[in-house]
C-alpha positions as CSV (number, residue, x, y, z in Angstrom):
1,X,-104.6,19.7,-9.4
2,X,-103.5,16.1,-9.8
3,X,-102.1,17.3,-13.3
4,X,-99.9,20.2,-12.0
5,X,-98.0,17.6,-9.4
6,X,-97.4,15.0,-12.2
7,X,-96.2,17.5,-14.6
8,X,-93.8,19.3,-11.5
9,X,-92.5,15.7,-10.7
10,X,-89.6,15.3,-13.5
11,X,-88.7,19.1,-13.1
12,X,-88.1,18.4,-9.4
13,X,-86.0,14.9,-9.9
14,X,-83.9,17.0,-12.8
15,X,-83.1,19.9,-10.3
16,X,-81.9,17.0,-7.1
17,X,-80.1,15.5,-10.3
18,X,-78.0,18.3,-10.6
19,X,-78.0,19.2,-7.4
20,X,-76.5,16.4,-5.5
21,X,-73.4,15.9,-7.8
22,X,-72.5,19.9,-6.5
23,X,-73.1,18.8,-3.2
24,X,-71.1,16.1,-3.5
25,X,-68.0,17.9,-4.9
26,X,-67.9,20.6,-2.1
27,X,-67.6,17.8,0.5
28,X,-64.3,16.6,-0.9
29,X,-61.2,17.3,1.5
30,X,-57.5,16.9,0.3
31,X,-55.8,15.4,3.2
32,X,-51.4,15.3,2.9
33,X,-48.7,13.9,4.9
34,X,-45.2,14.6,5.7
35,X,-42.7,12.2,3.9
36,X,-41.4,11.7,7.6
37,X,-44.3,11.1,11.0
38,X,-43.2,13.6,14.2
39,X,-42.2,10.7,16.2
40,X,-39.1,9.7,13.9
41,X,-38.1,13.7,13.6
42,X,-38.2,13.8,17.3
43,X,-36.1,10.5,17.4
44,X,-33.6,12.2,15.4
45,X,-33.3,15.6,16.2
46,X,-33.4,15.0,20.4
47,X,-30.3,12.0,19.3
48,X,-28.5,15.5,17.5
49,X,-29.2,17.2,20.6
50,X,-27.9,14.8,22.5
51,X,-24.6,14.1,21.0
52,X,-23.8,17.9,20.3
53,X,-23.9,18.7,23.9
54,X,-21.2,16.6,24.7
55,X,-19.0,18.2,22.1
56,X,-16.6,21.0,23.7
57,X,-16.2,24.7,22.3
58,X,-14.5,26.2,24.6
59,X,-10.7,26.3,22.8
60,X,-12.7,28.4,20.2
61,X,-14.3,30.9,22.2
62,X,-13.9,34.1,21.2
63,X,-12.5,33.0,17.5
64,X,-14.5,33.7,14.0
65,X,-15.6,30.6,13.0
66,X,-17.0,29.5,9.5
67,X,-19.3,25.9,9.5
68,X,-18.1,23.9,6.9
69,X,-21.0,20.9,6.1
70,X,-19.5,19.2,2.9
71,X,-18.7,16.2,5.3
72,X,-22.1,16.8,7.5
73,X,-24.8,13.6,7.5
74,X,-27.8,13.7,5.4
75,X,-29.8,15.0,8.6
76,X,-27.4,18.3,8.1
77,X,-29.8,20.7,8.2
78,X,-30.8,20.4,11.8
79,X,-27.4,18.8,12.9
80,X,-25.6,22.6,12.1
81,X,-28.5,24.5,13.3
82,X,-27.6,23.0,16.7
83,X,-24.1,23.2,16.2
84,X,-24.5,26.8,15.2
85,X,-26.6,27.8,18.5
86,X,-24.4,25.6,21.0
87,X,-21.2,27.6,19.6
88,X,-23.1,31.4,19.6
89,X,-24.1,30.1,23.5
90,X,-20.6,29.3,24.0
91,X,-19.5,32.7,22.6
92,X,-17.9,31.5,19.6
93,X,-18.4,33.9,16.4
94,X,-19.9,32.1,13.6
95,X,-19.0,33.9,10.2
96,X,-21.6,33.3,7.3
97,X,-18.5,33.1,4.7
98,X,-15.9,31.4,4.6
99,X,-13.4,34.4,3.4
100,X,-14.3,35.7,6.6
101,X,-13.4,33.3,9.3
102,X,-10.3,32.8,11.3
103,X,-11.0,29.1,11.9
104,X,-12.8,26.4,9.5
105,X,-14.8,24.2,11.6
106,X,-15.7,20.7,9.7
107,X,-18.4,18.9,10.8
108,X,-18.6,15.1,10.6
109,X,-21.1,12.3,11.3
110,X,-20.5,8.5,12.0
111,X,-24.4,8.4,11.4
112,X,-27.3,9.9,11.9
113,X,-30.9,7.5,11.9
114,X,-33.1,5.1,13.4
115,X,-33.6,1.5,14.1
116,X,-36.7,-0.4,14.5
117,X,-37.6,-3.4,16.1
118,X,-41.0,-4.8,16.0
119,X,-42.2,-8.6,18.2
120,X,-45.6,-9.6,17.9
121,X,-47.2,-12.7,20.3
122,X,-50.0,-13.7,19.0
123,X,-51.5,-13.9,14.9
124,X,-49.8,-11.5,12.3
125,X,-51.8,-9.9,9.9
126,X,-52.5,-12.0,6.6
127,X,-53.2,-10.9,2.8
128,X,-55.7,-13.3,0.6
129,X,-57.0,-12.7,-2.7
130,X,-60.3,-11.6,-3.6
131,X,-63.0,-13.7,-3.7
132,X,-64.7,-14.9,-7.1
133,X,-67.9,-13.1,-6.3
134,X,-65.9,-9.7,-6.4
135,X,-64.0,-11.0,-9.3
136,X,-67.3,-11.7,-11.4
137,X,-68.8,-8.3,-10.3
138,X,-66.0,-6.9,-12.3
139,X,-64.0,-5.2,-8.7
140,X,-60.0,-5.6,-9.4
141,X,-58.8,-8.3,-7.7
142,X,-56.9,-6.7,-4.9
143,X,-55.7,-8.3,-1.6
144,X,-58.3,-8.6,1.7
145,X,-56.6,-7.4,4.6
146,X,-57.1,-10.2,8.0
147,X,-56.5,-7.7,10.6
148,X,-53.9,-9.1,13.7
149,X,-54.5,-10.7,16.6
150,X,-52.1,-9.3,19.1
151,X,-51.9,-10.9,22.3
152,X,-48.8,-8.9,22.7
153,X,-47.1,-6.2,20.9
154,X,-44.1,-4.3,21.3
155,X,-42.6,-1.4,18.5
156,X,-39.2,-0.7,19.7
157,X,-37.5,2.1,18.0
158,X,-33.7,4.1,18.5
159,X,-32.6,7.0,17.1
160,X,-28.7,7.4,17.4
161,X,-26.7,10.3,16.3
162,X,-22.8,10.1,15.8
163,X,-21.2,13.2,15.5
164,X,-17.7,15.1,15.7
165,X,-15.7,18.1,14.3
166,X,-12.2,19.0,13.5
167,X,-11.4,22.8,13.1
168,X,-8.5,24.3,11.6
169,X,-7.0,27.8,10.8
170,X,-8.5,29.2,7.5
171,X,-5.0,30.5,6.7
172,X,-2.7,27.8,6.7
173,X,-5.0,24.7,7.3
174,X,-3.4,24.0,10.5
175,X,-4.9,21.7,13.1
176,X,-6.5,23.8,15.8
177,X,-8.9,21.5,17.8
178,X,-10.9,19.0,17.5
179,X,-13.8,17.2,19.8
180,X,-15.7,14.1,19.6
181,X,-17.4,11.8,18.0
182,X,-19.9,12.1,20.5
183,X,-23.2,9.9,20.7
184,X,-26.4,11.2,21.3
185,X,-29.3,8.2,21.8
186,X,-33.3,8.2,21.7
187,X,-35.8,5.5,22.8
188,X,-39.8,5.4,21.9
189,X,-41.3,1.8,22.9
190,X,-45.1,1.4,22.2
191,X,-47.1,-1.6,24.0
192,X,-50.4,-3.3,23.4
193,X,-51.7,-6.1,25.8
194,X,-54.7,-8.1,24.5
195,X,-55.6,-4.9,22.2
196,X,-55.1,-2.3,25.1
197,X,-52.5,0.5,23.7
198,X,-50.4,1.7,23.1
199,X,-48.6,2.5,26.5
200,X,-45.7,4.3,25.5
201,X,-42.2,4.9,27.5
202,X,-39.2,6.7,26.1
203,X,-37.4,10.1,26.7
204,X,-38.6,11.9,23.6
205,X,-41.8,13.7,23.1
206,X,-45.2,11.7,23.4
207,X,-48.8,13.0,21.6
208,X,-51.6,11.3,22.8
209,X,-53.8,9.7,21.1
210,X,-57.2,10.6,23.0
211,X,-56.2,14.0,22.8
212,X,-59.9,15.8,20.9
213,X,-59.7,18.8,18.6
214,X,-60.3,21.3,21.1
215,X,-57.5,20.2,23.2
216,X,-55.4,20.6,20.1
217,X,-56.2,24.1,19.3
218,X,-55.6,25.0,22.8
C-alpha cells in the first residue's frame, strides 16, 4: 500500500506542475487608462461651456450657417459641439457644407487648457538608489521611492477657455457679426491636513473617492 502512494507521489506533483502555471495565466487582468483623467476633461469642457454662453447669436437667427474650425483650438472637438447646440437652441440653422450656407461662421480661441499649482508644508517625496544588497542579488538598480510627509497639501488647478467668432456672408466675404472673446473659468482645489484628504471645493464635477463598486453600478 505504502508502494502505491510513493509511486502516485511524482504523478501528482507533475499534474500541480502544470496546473498552477494555467491558473496563473487566467488571473491576469489588462487594466488601460485614458491619455487624459475625468477631472482635467471636466476642467476643460465646463471652461468651454462657460465662455460660449456668453457669446451672442441672436443677429443670426434664422440664417444658414456653416462652422468653420480651421482657426478652432486643439480642444475643437467639444468647443464646436457646444457652439453647434447653443446656435440650433438659438434657432440658428447650422448647414453641414459649406456650399450650402448663407453665412460662414469662424470660430477662434485665445486658449483653451489648464493650469496647475501644487504647495506642499511639510517633507517632499525623495528618490535614492538601490541598495547593494539588491544590487548583488542581481535586481536592476532602480530608484526607492520615500513616500511624503505632508503636514499640508494643497493641488490647485484652473481650466480657462478663451473663445470668439466672426461670421461673414459666404457670398461676398462680408463682415456680418461678430461676438466675443468670451472667457469661460473652472476651479478644482484638493486639501490634505496631516494625511486627512482630500477635501475638495470647486464648481466642476467631484467623484468620491469612498464611493464602492456597488454604488458605481447603481
Amino acid at each position: 500500500m505504502a508502494a502505491s502512494r510513493s509511486r502516485s507521489t511524482p504523478v501528482l506533483c507533475l499534474a500541480a506542475a502544470t496546473l498552477v502555471p494555467a491558473l496563473a495565466g487566467c488571473a491576469n487582468t489588462r487594466m488601460t487608462h485614458p491619455a487624459r483623467t475625468a477631472t482635467e476633461q471636466f476642467l476643460v469642457s465646463e471652461a468651454v461651456v462657460g465662455a460660449v454662453e456668453q457669446l451672442s447669436f441672436e443677429g443670426l437667427r434664422g440664417h444658414i450657417v456653416y462652422i468653420d474650425a480651421a482657426y478652432a483650438p486643439a480642444e475643437k472637438e467639444y468647443v464646436i459641439s457646444e457652439l453647434r447646440a447653443r446656435l440650433l437652441l438659438e434657432g440658428v440653422r447650422v448647414a453641414s457644407k459649406r456650399e450650402d450656407a448663407h453665412i460662414i461662421l469662424e470660430v477662434r480661441s485665445g486658449g483653451v487648457g489648464i493650469d496647475l499649482y501644487e504647495s506642499l508644508f511639510g517633507i517632499p517625496a525623495l528618490a535614492a538608489p538601490a541598495g547593494a544588497a539588491s544590487a548583488a542579488a542581481g535586481v536592476p538598480l532602480t530608484s526607492v521611492l520615500v513616500p511624503e510627509v505632508a503636514i499640508t497639501k494643497r493641488i490647485k488647478q484652473l481650466g480657462f477657455a478663451k473663445i470668439g467668432y466672426v461670421a461673414y456672408w459666404a457670398n461676398t466675404g462680408e463682415i456680418f457679426t461678430s461676438s466675443g472673446p468670451s472667457l469661460g473659468r473652472t476651479l478644482r482645489e484638493d486639501w490634505w491636513i496631516i494625511g486627512f484628504g482630500p477635501r475638495t471645493i470647486g464648481n466642476i464635477p467631484t467623484i468620491d473617492h469612498d464611493v464602492d463598486d456597488d454604488q458605481v453600478a447603481r
